[in-house]
LUMNU-466783 format. One record per residue (C-alpha): chain; x, y, z. Coordinates in pm, 1 decimal, decimal comma. Layout:
<rs>
<r><chaine>A</chaine><east>X</east><north>Y</north><up>Z</up></r>
...
</rs>
This chain:
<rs>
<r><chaine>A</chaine><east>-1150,9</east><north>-475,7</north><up>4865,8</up></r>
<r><chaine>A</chaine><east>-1183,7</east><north>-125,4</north><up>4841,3</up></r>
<r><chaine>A</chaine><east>-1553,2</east><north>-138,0</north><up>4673,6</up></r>
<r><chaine>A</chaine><east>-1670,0</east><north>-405,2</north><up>4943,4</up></r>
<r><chaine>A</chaine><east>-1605,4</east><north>-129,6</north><up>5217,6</up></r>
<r><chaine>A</chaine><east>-1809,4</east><north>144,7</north><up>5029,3</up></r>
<r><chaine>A</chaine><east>-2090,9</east><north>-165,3</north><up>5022,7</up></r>
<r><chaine>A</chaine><east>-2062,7</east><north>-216,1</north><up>5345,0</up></r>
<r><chaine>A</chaine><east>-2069,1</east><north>205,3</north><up>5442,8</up></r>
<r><chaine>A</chaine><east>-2388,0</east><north>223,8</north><up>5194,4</up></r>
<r><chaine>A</chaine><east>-2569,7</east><north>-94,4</north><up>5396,2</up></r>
<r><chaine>A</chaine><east>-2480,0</east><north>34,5</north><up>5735,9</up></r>
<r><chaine>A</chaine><east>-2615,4</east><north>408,6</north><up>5645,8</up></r>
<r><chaine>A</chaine><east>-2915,0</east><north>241,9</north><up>5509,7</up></r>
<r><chaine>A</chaine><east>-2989,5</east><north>12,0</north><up>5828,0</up></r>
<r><chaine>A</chaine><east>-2913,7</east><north>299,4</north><up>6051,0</up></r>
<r><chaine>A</chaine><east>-3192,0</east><north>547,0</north><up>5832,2</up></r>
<r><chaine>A</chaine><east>-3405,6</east><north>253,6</north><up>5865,8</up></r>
<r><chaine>A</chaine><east>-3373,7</east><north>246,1</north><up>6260,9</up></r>
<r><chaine>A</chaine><east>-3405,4</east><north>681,2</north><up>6237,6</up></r>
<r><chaine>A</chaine><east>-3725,8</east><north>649,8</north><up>6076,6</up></r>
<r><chaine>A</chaine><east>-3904,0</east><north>381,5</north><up>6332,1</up></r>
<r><chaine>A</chaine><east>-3792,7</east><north>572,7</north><up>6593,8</up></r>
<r><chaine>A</chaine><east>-3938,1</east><north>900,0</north><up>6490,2</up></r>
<r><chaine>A</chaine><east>-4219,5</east><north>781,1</north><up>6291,3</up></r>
<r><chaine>A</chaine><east>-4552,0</east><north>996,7</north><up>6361,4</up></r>
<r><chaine>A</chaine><east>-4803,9</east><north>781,3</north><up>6505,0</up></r>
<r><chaine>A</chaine><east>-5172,5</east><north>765,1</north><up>6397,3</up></r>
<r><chaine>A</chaine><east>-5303,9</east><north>859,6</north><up>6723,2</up></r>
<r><chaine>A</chaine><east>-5088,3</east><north>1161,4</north><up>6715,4</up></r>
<r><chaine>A</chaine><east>-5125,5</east><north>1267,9</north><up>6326,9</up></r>
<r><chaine>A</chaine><east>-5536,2</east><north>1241,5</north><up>6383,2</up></r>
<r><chaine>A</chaine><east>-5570,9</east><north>1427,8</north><up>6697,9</up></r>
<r><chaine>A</chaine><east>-5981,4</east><north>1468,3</north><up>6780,4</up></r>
<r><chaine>A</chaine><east>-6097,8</east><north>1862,3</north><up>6751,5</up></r>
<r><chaine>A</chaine><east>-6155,4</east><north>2007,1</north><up>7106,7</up></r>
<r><chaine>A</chaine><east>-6508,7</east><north>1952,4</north><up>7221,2</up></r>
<r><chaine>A</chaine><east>-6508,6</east><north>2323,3</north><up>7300,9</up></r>
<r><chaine>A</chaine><east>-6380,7</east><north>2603,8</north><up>7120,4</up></r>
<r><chaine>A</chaine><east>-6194,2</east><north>2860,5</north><up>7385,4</up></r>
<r><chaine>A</chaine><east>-6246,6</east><north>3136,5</north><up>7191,2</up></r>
<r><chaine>A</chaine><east>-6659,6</east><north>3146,2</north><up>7214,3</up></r>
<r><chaine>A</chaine><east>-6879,3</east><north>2869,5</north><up>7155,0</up></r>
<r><chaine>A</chaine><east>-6901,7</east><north>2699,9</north><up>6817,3</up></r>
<r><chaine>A</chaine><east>-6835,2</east><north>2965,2</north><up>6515,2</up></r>
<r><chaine>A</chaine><east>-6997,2</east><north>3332,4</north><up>6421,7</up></r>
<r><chaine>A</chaine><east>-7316,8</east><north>3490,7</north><up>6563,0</up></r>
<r><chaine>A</chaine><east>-7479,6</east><north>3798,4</north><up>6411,2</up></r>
<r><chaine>A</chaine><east>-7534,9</east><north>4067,3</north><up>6621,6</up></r>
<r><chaine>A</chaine><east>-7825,8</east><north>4243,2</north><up>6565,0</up></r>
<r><chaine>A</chaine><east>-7847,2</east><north>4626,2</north><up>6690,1</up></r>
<r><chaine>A</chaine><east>-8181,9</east><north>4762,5</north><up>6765,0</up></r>
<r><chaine>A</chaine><east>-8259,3</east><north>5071,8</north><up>6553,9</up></r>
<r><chaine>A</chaine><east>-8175,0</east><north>5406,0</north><up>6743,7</up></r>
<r><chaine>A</chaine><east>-8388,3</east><north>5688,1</north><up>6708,8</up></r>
<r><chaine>A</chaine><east>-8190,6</east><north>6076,6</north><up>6659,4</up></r>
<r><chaine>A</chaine><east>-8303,5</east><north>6298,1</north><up>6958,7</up></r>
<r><chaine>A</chaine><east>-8434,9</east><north>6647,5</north><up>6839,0</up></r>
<r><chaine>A</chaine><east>-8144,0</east><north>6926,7</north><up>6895,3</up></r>
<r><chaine>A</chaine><east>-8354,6</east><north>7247,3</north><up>6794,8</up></r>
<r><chaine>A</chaine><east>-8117,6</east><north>7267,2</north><up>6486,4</up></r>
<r><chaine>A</chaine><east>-8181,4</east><north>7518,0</north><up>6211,6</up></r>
<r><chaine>A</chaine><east>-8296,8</east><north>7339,2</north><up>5908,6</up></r>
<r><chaine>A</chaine><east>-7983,7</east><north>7281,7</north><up>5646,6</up></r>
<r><chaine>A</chaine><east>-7953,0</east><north>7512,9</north><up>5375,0</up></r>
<r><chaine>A</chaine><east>-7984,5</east><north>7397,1</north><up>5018,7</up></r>
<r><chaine>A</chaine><east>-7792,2</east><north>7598,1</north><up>4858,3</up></r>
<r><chaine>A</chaine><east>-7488,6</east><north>7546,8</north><up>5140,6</up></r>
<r><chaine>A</chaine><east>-7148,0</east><north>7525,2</north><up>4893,7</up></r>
<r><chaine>A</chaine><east>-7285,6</east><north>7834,5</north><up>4701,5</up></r>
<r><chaine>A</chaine><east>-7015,1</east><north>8120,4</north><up>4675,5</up></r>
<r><chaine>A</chaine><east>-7119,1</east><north>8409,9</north><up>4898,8</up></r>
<r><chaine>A</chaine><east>-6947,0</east><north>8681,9</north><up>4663,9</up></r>
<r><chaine>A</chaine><east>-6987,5</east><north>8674,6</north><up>4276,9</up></r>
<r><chaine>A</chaine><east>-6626,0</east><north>8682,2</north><up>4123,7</up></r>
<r><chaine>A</chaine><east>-6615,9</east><north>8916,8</north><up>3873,6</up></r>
<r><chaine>A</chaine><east>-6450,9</east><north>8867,7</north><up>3500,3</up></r>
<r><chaine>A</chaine><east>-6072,8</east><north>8934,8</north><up>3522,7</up></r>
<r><chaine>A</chaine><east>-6004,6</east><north>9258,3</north><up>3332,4</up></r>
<r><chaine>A</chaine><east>-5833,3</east><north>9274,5</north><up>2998,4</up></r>
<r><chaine>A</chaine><east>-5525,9</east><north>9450,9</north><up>2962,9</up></r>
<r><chaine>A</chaine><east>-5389,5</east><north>9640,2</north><up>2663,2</up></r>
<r><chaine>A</chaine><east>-5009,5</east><north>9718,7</north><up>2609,4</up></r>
<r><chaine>A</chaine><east>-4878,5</east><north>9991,2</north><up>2393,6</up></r>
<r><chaine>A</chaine><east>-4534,9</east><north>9895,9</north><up>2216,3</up></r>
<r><chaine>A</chaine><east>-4303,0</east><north>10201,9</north><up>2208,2</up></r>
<r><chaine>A</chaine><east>-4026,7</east><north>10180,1</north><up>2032,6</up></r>
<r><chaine>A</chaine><east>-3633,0</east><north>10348,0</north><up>2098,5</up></r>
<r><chaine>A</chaine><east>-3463,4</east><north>10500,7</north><up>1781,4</up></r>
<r><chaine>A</chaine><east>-3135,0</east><north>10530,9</north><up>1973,7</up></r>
<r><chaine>A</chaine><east>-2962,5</east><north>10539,1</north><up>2312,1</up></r>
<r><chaine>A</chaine><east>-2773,2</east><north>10832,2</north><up>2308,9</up></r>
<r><chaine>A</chaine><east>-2445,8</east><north>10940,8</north><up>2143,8</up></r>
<r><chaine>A</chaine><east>-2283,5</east><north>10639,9</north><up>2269,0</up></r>
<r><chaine>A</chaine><east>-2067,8</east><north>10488,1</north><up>1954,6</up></r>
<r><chaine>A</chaine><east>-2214,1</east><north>10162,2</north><up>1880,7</up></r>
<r><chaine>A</chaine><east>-1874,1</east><north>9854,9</north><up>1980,1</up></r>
<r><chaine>A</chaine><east>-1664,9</east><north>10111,5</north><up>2174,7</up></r>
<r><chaine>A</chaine><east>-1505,0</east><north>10009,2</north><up>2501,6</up></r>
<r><chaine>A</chaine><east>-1511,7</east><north>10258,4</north><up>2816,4</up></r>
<r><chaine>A</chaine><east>-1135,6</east><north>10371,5</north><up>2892,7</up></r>
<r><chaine>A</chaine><east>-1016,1</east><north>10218,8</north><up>3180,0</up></r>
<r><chaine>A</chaine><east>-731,1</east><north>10399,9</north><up>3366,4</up></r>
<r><chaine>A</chaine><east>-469,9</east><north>10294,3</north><up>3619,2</up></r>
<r><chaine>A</chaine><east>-353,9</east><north>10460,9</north><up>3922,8</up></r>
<r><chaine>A</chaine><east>3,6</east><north>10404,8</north><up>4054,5</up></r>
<r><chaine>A</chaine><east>-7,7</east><north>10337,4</north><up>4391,3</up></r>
<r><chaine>A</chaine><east>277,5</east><north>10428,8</north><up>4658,1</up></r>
<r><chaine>A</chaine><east>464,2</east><north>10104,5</north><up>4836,2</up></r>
<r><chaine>A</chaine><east>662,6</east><north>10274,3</north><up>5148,4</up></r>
<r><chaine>A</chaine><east>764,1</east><north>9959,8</north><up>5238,1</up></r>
<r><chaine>A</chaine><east>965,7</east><north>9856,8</north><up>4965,8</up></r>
<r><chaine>A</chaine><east>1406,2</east><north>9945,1</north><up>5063,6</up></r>
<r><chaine>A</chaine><east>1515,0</east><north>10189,2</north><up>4849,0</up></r>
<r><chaine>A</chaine><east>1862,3</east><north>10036,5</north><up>4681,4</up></r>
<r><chaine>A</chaine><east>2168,1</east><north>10165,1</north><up>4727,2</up></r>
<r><chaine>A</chaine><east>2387,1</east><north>10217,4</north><up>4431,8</up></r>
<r><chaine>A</chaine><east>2710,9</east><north>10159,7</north><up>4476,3</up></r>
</rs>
């Protein structure tokens, strides 16, 4: 019983995708649509355009320079330096490892009460 009902499910699905697909089947006429007689963008393709050649007018320029990028100056060769090494026998009569005394001041707290001995 319980398999005839899933037959009968599958048939009616496949009757009803049957009746979807006549109803919404493309038609020839509309798959195959004739190309517009004329094209709204400008006649039928590409046309070349040709210029006609323009002639430069005369400004009175100066003629261009050849030499143009040339440097004005001449750089001259950078200069060679030579360094003397001097050398330090000693720094003094400072004793080589010892550490500078350090020295503490005692500083006076007024605010501190003075105790009482009793």
């Amino acid at each position: 019983e319980l398999q005839s009902k899933k037959d009968l499910k599958a048939a009616k699905k496949a009757k009803m995708i049957a009746h979807q697909k006549e109803l919404f089947k493309k038609k020839k006429e509309e798959v195959e649509a004739p190309p517009p007689t004329a094209d709204r963008y400008g006649g039928s393709g590409w046309q070349v355009v040709e210029t006609a050649p323009v002639e430069k007018p005369d400004l009175g320029l100066p003629a261009p320079r050849e030499n143009r990028l040339a440097p004005v100056i001449q750089a001259q060769p950078d200069r060679q330096y030579t360094f003397k090494e001097k050398t330090v026998e000693s720094l003094g009569e400072d004793v080589a490892g010892a550490k500078p005394v350090i020295t503490f001041r005692k500083r006076k707290n007024h605010s501190i009460r003075q105790r009482d001995n009793d």
